[in-house]
C-alpha positions in Angstrom: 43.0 -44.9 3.4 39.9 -45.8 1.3 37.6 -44.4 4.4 39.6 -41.4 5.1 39.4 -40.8 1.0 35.6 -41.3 1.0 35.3 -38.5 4.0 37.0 -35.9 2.3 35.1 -36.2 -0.7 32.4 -36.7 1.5 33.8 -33.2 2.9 34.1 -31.6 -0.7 30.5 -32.4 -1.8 29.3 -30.7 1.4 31.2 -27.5 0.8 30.1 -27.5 -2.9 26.6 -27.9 -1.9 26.7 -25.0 0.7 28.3 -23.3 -2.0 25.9 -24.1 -4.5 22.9 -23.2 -1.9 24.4 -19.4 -1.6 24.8 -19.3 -5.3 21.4 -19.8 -6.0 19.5 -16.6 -4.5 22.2 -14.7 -5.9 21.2 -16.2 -9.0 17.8 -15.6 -9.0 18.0 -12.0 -7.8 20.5 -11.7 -10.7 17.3 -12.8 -13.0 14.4 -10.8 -11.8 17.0 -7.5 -12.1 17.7 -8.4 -15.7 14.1 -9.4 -16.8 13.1 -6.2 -14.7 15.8 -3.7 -16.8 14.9 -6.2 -20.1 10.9 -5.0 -19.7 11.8 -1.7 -19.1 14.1 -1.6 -21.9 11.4 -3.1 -24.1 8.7 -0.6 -23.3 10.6 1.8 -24.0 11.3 1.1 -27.4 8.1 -0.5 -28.1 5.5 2.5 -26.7 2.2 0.4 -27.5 3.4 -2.5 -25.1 1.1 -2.6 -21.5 3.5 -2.7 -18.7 0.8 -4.4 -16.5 0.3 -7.1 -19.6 3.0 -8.0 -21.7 1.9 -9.9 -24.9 3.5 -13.2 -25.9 6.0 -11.6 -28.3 7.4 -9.3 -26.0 7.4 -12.0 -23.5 9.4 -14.3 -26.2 11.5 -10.7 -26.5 12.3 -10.4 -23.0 13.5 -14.2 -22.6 15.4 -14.6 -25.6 17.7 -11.3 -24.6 17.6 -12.3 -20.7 19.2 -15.6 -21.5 21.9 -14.2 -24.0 22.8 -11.4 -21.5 23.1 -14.0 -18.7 24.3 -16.9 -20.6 21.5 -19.1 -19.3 18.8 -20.9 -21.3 15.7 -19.7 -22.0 13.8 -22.6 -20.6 15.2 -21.6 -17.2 13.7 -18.3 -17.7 9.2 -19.1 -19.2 8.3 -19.6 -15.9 9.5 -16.2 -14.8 8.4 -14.2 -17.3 5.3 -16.0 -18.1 4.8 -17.4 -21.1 4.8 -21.3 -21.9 7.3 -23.1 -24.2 5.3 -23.8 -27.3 4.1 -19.8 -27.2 8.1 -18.9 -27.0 9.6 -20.9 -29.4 6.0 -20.0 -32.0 6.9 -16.0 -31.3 11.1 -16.8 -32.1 10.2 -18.3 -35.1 7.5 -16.0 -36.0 9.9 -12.9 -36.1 12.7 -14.6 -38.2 9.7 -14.9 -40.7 9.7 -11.5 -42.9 7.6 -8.5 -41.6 4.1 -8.5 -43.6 3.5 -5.3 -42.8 7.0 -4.2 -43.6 5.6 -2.3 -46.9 2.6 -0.8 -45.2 4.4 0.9 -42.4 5.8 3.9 -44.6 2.3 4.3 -45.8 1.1 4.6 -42.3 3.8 7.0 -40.9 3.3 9.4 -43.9 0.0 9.8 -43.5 0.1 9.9 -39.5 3.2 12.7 -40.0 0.6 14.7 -41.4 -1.5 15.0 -39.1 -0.4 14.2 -36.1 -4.5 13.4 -34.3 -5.4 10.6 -36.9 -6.4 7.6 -35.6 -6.5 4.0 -36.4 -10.1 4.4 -38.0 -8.8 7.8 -40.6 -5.2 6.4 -41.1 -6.4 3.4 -42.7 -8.8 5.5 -45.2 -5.2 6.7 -46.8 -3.9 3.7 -48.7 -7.7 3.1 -49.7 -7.2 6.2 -51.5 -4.2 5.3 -53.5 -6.4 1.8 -54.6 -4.7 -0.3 -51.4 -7.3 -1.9 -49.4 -6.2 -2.6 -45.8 -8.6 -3.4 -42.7 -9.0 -1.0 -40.1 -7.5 -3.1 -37.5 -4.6 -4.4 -39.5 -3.7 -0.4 -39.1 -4.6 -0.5 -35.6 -1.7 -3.3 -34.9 0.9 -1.4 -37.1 0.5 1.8 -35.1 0.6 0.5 -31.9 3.0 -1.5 -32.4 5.3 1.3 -33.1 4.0 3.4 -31.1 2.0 6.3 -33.7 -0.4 7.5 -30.8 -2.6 10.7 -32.2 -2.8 13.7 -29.5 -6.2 13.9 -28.5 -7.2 17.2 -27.1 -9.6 16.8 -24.4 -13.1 17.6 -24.4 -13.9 20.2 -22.2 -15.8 19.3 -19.1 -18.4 21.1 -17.0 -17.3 23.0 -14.2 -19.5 22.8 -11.2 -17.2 26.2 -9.5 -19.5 28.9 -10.7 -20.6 30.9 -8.2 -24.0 30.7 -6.9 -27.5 32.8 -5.2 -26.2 31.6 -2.0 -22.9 31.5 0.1 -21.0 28.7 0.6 -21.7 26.7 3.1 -19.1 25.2 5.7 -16.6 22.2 5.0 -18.0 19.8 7.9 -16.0 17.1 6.5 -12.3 18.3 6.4 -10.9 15.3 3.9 -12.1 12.7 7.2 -14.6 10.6 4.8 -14.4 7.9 7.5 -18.1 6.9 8.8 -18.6 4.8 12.0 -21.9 3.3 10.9 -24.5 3.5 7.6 -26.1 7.1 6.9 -23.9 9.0 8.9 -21.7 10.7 6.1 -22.5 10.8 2.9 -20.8 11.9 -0.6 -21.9 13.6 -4.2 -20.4 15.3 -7.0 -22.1 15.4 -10.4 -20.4 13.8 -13.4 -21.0 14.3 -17.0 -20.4 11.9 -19.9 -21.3 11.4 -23.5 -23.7 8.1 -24.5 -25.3 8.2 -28.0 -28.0 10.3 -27.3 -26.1 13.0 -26.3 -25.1 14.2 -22.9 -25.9 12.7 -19.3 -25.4 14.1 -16.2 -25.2 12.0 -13.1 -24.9 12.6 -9.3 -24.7 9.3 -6.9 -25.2 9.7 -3.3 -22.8 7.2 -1.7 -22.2 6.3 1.8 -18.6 6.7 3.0 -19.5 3.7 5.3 -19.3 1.1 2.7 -18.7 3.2 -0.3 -22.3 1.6 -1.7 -24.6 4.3 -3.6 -27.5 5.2 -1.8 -29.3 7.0 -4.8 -28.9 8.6 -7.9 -30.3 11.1 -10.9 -29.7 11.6 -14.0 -30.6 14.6 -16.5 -29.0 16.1 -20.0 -28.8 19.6 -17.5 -26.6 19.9 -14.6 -29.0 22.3 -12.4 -30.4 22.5 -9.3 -33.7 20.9 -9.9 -31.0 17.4 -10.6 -29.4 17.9 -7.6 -32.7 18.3 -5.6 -34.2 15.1 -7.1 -31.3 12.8 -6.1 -31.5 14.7 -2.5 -35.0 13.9 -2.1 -34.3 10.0 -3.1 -31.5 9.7 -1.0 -33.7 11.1 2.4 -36.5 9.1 1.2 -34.5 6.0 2.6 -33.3 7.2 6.1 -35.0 6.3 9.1 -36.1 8.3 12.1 -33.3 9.8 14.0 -30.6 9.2 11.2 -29.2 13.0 10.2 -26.6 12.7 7.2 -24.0 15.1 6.7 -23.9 14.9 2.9 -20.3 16.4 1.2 -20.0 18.0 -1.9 -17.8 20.2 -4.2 -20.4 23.0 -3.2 -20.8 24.0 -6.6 -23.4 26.6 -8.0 -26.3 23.6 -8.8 -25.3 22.3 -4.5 -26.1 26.0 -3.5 
């Protein structure tokens, strides 16, 4: 009796063990959809957050609903989400402390709400005016943490599609920027950007066979004479028998 006893629990702890074993992806699936709705959730109520780099307190944010939700603990759930114990239970306590910045943030929206393009760098001129000094990057924190992003309007850029003394010449190219070997299709367009001194204008060369640069200008004017000077660096470094085809926008300073 004793034996036949000891093989049916034997029996039982087998079928609780497959049981368990089925259990556990199910499980696991079950987490990853609730931290994946719990992130999603949290960026969208928190606008400054990064998707592709959650910070500590969202991190802390995300476990600490994830295990209520699932009734699991939040141990379970750091090495998921990514954050280490000591960090977790620091950010927990840290927001049951009361918000520092609690009185600043109506300062910050009113001043924001009338303007709607300040940024970090102007809003925080505002309390100074009223006698309340505040840093700069104190300001920075409040906004983006809750979200006050200014609407930039966006600078406009030089457009190469102008026209030009001579007719376009023939797409050779076709979107196929595959190259077999080195120096046998080449790419250019000219970009423009801002450095302290003023404007630059830069056109790389770059070789669709390794994407490396072959040779580049720059100049504060985006004419022909730029365009000619990185052409004549770039042949300067091919060999006899090698015959480019170099692509381009075809813009008016390409003509």
């Amino acid at each position: 009796m004793e034996r036949r006893l000891a093989e049916m629990q034997a029996r039982l702890d087998g079928l609780d063990a497959g049981i368990e074993a089925r259990r556990r992806p199910k499980r696991e699936l079950d987490i990853q959809i609730a931290i994946r709705k719990g992130a999603l959730e949290l960026l969208r109520k928190e606008p400054g957050a990064d998707p592709e780099n959650l910070a500590n307190r969202e991190k802390a944010i995300l476990v600490k609903r994830t295990s209520e939700k699932l009734g699991v603990t939040a141990r379970s759930l750091l090495g998921v989400v990514g954050i280490a114990r000591s960090a977790y239970h620091y950010r927990i306590k840290a927001m049951d402390r009361p918000d520092k910045d609690a009185w600043l943030l109506p300062l910050v929206e009113e001043a924001f709400g009338n303007s709607g393009r300040y940024g970090y760098k102007r809003i925080h001129l505002e309390p100074e005016s009223m006698g309340i000094r505040v840093t700069a990057k104190r300001v920075m924190r409040l906004m983006t943490r809750h979200g006050l992003v200014p609407l930039y309007k966006s600078a406009k850029r030089y457009s190469s599609y102008k026209g030009g003394p001579a007719k376009a010449p023939k797409n050779l190219v076709n979107r196929d920027f595959h190259a077999e070997r080195p120096n046998t299709l080449w790419v250019t367009d000219l970009t423009e950007f801002s450095i302290p001194a003023g404007k630059a204008c830069l056109p790389p060369v770059i070789d669709c066979y390794d994407g490396m640069p072959v040779a580049w200008a720059i100049s504060t004017n985006p004419n022909a004479a730029l365009a000619n000077g990185m052409l004549t660096d770039a042949c300067s470094t091919l060999k006899d028998g090698e015959n480019p085809v170099i692509h381009s926008d075809r813009g008016c300073h390409y003509r």
